[in-house]
C-alpha positions in Angstrom: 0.0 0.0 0.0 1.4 3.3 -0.9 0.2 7.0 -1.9 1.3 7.9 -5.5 0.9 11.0 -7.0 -1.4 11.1 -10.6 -1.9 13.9 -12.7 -5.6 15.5 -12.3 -7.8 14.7 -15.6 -8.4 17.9 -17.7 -12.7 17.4 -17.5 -12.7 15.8 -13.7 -15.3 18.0 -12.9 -17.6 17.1 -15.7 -16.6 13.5 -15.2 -17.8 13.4 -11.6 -21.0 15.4 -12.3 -22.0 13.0 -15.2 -21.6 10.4 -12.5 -24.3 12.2 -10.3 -21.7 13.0 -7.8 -22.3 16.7 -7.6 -20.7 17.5 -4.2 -17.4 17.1 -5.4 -16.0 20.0 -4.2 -18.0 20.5 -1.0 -16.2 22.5 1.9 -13.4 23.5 -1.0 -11.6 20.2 -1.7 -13.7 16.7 -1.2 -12.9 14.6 -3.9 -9.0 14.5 -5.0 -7.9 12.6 -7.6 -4.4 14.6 -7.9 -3.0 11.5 -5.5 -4.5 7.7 -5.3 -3.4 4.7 -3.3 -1.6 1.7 -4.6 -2.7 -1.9 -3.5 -0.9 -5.4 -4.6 -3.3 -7.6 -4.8 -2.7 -9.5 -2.0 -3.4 -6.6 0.0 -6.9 -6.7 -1.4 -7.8 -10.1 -0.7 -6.7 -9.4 3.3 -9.0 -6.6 3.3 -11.7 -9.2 1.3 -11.4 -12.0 3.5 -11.1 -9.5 7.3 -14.5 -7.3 5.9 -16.4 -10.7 5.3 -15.4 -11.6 8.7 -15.8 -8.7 10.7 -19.3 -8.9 9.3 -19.7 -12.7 10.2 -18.9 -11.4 13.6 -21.2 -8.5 13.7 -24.2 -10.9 12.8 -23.1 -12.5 15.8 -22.9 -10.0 18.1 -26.2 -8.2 17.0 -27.8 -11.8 17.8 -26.3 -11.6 21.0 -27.4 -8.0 21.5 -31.0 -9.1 20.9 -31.0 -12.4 23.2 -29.5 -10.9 26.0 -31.0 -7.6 25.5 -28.2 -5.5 26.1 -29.8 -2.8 25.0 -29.2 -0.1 27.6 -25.6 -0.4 27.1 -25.9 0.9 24.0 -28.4 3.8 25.4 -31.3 2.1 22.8 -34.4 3.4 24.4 -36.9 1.3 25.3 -39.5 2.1 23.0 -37.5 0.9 20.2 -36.9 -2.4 22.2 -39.7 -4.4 20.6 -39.4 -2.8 17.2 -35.7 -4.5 17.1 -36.8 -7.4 17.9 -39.6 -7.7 15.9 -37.5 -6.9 12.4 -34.8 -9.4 13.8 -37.0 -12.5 14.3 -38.8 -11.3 11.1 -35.3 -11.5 9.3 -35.6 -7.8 7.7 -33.1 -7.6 4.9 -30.4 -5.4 5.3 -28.8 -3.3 1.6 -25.4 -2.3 3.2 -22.5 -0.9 5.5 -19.1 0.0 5.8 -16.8 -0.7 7.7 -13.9 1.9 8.5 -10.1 0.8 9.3 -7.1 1.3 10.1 -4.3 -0.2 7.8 -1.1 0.1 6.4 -0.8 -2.9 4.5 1.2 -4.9 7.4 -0.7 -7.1 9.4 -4.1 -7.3 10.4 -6.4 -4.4 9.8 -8.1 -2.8 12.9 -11.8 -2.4 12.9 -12.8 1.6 14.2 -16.3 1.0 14.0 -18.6 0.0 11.6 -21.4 2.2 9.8 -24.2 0.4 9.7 -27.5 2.5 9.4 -26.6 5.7 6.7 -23.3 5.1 5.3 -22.1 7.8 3.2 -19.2 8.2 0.8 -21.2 5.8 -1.5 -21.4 7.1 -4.5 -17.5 8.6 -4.9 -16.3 4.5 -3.6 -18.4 3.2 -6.6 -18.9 4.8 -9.9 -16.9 8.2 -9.1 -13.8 6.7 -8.7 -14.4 3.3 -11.3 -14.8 6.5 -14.0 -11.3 7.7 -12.9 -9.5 4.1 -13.1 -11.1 4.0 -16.9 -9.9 7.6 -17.7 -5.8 7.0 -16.1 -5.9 3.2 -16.6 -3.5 3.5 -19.6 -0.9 5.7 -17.3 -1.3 3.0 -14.1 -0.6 0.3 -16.2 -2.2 -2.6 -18.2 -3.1 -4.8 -15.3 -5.0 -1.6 -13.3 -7.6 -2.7 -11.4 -10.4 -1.9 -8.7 -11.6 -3.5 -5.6 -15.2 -2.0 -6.5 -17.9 -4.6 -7.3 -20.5 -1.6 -5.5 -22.8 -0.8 -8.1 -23.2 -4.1 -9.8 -23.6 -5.4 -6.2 -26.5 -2.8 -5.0 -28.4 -3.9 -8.3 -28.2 -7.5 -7.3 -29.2 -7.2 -4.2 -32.5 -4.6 -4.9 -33.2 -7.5 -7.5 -32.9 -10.2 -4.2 -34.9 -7.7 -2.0 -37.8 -7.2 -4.8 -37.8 -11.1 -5.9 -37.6 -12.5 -2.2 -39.5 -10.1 0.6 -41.1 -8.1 -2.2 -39.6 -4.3 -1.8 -40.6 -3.7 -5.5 -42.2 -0.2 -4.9 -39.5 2.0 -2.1 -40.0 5.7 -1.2 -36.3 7.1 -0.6 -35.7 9.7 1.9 -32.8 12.0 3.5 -33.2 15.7 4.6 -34.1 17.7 2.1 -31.5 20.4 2.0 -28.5 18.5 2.2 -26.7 18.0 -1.4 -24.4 15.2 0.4 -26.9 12.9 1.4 -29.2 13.7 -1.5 -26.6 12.9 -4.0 -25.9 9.7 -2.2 -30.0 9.1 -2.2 -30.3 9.8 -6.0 -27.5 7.1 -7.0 -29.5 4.3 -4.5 -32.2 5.4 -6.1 -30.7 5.1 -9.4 -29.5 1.5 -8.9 -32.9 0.8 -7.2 -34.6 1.7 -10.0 -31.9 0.1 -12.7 -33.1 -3.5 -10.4 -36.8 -2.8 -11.6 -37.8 -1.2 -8.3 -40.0 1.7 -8.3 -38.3 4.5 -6.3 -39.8 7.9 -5.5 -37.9 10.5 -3.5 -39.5 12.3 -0.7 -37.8 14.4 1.8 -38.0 13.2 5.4 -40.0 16.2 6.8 -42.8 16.1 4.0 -43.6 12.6 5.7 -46.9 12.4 6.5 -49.0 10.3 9.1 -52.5 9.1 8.7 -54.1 8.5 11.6 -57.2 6.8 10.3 -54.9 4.4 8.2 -52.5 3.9 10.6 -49.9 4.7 7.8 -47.1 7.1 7.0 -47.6 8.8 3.5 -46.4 10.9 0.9 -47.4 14.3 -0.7 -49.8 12.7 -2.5 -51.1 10.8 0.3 -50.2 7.4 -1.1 -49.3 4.7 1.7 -45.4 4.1 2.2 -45.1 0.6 2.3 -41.1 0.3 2.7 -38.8 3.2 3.2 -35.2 3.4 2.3 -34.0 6.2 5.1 -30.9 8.1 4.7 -31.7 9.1 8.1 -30.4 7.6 11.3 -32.8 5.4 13.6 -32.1 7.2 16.5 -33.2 10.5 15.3 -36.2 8.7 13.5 -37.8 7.8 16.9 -37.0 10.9 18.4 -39.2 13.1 15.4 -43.0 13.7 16.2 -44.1 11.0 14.5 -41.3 8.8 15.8 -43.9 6.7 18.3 -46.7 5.6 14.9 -43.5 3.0 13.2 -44.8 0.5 15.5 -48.6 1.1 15.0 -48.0 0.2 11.0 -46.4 -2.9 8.7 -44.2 -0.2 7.0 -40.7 -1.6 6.3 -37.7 0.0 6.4 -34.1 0.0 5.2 -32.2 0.1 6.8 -34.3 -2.8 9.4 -34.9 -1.6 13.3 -32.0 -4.1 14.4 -29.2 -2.6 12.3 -29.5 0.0 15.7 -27.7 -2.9 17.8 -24.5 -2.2 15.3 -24.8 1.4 13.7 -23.5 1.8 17.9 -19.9 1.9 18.7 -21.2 0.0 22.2 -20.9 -2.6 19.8 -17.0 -2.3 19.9 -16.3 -3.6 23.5 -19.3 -5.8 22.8 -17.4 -7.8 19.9 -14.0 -7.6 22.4 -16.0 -9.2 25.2 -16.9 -11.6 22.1 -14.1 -12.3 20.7 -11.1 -11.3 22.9 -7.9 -10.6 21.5 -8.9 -11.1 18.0 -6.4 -9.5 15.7 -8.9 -7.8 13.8 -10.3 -6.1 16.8 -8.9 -3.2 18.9 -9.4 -3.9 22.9 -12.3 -2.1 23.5 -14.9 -1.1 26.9 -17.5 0.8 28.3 -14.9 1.9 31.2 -12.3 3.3 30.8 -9.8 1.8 33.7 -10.5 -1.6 31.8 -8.5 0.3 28.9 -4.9 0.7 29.4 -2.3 2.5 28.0 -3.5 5.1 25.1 -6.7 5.6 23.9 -9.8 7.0 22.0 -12.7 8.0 23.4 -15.8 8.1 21.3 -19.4 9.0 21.9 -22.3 6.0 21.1 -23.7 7.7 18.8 -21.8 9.9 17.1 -20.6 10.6 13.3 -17.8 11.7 11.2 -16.0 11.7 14.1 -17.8 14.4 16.0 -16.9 14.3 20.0 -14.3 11.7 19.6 -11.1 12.4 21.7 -7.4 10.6 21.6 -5.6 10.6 24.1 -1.8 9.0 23.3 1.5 9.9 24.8 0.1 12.8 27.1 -1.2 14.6 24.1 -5.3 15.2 23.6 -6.8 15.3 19.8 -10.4 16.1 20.3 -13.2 16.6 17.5 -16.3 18.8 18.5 -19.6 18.2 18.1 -22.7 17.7 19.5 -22.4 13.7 20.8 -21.9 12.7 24.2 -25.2 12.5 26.1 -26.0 9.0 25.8 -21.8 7.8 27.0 -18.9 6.8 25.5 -17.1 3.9 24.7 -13.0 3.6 25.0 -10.9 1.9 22.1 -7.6 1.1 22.3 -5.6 3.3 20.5 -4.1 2.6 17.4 -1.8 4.5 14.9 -3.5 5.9 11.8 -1.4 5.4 9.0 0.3 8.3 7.8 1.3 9.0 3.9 3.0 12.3 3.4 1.8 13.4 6.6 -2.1 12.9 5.5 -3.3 10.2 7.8 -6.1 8.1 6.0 -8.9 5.4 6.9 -10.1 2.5 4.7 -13.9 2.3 4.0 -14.8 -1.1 3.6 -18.2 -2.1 1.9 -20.5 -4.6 2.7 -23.8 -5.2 -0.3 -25.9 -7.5 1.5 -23.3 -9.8 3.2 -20.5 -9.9 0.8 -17.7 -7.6 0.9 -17.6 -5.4 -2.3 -15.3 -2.6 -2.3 -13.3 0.1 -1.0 -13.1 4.0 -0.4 -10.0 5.9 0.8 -10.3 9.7 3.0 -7.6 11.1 4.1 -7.6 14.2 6.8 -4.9 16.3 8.8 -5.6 14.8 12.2 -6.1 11.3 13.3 -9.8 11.7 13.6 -11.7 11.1 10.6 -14.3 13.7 10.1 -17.1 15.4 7.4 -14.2 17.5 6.3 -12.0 14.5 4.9 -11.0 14.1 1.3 -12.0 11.3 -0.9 -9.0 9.1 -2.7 -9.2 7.1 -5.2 -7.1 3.4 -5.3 -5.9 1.2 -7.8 -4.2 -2.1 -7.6 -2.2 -4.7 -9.8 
């Protein structure tokens, strides 16, 4: 694994907008193709093979979660109790996740957390970035290639979800103002709709509820029967109309028990699991059980908001707006450093089958909303 430096192509901009990926250049510099990173491919099987099995081991753990209910640990309120277990024993499909890392190419990669309810950064880790690899191909070399199976995967597994539980007609939703997340919304949509689904868009706050029908509905007062929400579960239940999920059969994607892992009490959960595993990082909900160095990071939180490292008697801390509901402690880890840009592996998960990966790079440690997006390559 290394950074290489690749000249910018002359109509990037056009390139990435063709692609639907309009935000391109949100907070000044987002996507950056003037550098990429270099895999062998043996590098890409070992990130393969450890995202299929931290995934395994999530299943696992979520299963656990549920049985035990272990809920409060994870500051799940109780209202949304039943609702989890109701879509787990129902087996609600799941479309996705991603799971972040830290890696350098030697050894084992380190699981951060996972992202398991409204993962972003979908659309520049599928067909932004595959466009780039076709336009520089010829200067990387003949035997170029991508870890990035995402958009022929998503298709599949709409197909799967319409053929199998019958999620042939979806209403997607995400705040309405927000060009990342509607970006991001439009390409699901896109690939929904490329599997034969029918997919109309509908920002979260023109939701309605029906009372009479005991049913959420649209702006033309049709009945939502399944929702894809680019909007997370926790601020779902906590909107006015939060308490009616439970009084309808509406489905949703991402399903109710995806809560027990889009959590990073999940973290010293999988430790407590599987201790000592080398693709976990010692983690706890105390922090004297934590020795040496370490990161502290809110339940909840996102992009790295709240999140505080504490390593050799010096303090990195992120602000935000996360804390409330507690913390979790990590052991620390290094982030790998190129050039002095320190940069985290995104690791996709379609369904449950690992299908590609998306590079961001930042100027601290902690991975946040102002990160830029790389693009990779290997042999």
């Amino acid at each position: 694994m290394r950074r290489q430096h690749v000249a910018k192509r002359d109509n990037w901009q056009k390139r990435c907008e063709d692609a639907g990926f309009s935000f391109h250049s949100i907070d000044g510099l987002y996507w950056d193709e003037g550098v990429c990173y270099h895999f062998t491919r043996r590098e890409i099987e070992d990130l393969e093979k450890a995202t299929k099995e931290l995934y395994d081991m999530c299943m696992a753990a979520a299963e656990h979660i549920i049985e035990k209910e272990r809920f409060k640990e994870l500051a799940i309120p109780e209202s949304a109790w039943a609702l989890i277990r109701e879509s787990w024993d129902n087996d609600h499909p799941s479309l996705f996740g991603r799971f972040d890392l830290a890696w350098d190419g030697n050894g084992p990669p380190k699981l951060l957390e996972f992202n398991a309810d409204t993962p972003t950064s979908l659309i520049e880790a599928s067909v932004a970035q595959w466009h780039w690899l076709e336009d520089v191909k010829s200067k990387l070399g003949p035997n170029a290639d991508q870890f990035n199976s995402l958009h022929e995967a998503l298709i599949e597994q709409w197909k799967w979800l319409k053929a199998e539980h019958g999620y042939g007609h979806v209403h997607f939703t995400c705040v309405g103002d927000s060009e990342e997340d509607g970006g991001n919304l439009d390409y699901l949509r896109d690939t929904a709709i490329q599997a034969g689904v029918q997919a109309p868009w509908i920002a979260v706050e023109e939701i309605g509820w029906s009372e009479g029908d005991l049913a959420f509905v649209d702006m033309d007062n049709q009945r939502i029967e399944t929702l894809f929400k680019l909007y997370p579960w926790e601020w779902l239940l906590a909107d006015e109309f939060g308490n009616n999920i439970r009084k309808t059969n509406m489905r949703i994607i991402e399903p109710a028990w995806k809560m027990t892992l889009a959590n990073k009490g999940l973290l010293p959960i999988l430790w407590e699991l599987y201790p000592n595993h080398p693709l976990l990082l010692e983690a706890s909900f105390q922090r004297h059980k934590v020795l040496g160095d370490y990161v502290k990071k809110p339940l909840l939180s996102r992009e790295g908001a709240n999140v505080e490292i504490y390593k050799g008697g010096e303090v990195i801390r992120a602000d935000g707006t996360y804390g409330e509901e507690g913390y979790v402690y990590q052991r620390y880890t290094p982030i790998p450093a190129f050039e002095g840009n320190y940069v985290t592996i995104g690791s996709w998960i379609i369904g449950d089958s690992p299908a590609g990966i998306g590079l961001r790079e930042d100027a601290t440690e902690i991975t946040m909303n102002t990160s830029r997006f790389i693009p990779h390559y290997f042999d």
